[in-house]
N, C-alpha and C positions, 0 to 999 in steps of 0.2 A: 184183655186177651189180644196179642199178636199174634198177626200170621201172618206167611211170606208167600208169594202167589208162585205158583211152579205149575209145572205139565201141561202147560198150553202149547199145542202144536206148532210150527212153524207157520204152518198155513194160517192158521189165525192170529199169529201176532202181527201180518198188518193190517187187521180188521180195526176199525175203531174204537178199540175197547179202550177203557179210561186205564188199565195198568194192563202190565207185564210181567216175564218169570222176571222174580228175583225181587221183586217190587212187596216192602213190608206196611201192613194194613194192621190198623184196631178192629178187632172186630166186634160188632155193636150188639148184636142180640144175641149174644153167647147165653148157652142154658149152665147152672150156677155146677154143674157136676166138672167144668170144664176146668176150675180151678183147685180140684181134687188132683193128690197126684197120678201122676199115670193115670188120665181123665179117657183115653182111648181113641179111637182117630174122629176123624168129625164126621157130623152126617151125612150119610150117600142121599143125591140129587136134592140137595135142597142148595137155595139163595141166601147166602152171607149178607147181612146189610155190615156195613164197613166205614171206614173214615180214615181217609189218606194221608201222612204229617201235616199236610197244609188245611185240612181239615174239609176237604170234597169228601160229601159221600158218595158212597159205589158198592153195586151189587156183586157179588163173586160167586160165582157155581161152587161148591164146597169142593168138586171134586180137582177143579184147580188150586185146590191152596191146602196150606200144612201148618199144623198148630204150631207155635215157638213155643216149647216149653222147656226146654233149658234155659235158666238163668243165666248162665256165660256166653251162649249165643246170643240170647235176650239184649244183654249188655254190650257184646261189640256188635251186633245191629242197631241199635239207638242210640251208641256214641257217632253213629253218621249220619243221622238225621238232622235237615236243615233245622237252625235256630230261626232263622228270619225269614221273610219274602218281604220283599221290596215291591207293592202293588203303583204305587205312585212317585214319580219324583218329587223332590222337596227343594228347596235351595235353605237354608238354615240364613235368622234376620241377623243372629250376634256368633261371638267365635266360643259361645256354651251351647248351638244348634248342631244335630249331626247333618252335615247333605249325603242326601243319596240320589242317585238317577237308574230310572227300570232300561235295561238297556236289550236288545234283542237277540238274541240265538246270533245270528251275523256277526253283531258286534263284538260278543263273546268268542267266536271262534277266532276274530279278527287278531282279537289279546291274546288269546291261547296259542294259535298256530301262525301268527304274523308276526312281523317285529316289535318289538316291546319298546312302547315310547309313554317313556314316563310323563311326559303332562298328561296322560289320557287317565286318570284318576276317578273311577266313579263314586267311592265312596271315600268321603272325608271328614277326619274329624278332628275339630282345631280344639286344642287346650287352651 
C-alpha cells in the first residue's frame, strides 16, 4: 500500500521530520481491508509505520497522509522513483566495472546551476 504525505503545516515542515508533503511512502502495517476497493480513508490519530523508496523507515500520523489508490496515479508516481543510491564510491579494477562517486548536495548544485564541464563525469560506464 502507497501513500503520499500531504497536510502538514508550513510551520512544521521545517521541523525535523524524516518526509514532507508530496513525499510517497509504503505503508507497512496496513489492515488487509485497505486493499478492498474503495477501502475508506485511513485511520483517525493513529501511527503509520512506513518505508521510504530507499527503504528508511518512518512513522507518519495518519492524519498527514492519503491512501494512493488509483492505479494511474499509482503508476506515474513510481515511474519517478529513484532506481539506485549511490552509498559509497567505487573506482571499477577492468573496463566491465561501473565507477560511481557519492557526490554532495554542493557538488550537485554546482552541475545543475554552474557551468557544465564535461570532464566532471561521476558516473561511468566503459563497454
Amino acid at each position: 500500500m502507497w501513500l503520499m504525505i500531504e497536510n502538514i503545516p508550513e510551520t512544521q515542515q521545517s521541523l525535523t521530520l524524516e518526509f514532507k508533503n508530496g513525499d510517497i511512502v509504503r505503508w507497512l502495517n496496513y489492515d488487509p481491508k485497505y486493499l478492498e476497493p474503495n477501502p475508506g480513508p485511513l485511520p483517525d490519530d493513529e501511527l503509520l509505520e512506513c518505508e521510504t523508496w530507499s527503504g528508511e523507515c518512518l512513522v507518519v500520523p495518519s492524519e498527514n497522509a492519503r491512501l494512493i489508490s488509483s492505479k494511474l496515479e499509482l503508476a506515474q508516481l513510481l515511474q519517478h522513483r529513484p532506481r539506485a543510491v549511490v552509498v559509497e564510491a567505487f573506482v571499477g579494477t577492468s573496463s566491465e566495472e561501473l565507477s560511481v562517486k557519492v557526490i554532495s548536495n554542493a557538488e550537485i548544485s554546482a552541475v545543475l546551476f554552474g557551468p557544465i564541464v564535461i570532464q566532471n563525469i561521476y558516473l561511468t560506464y566503459f563497454i
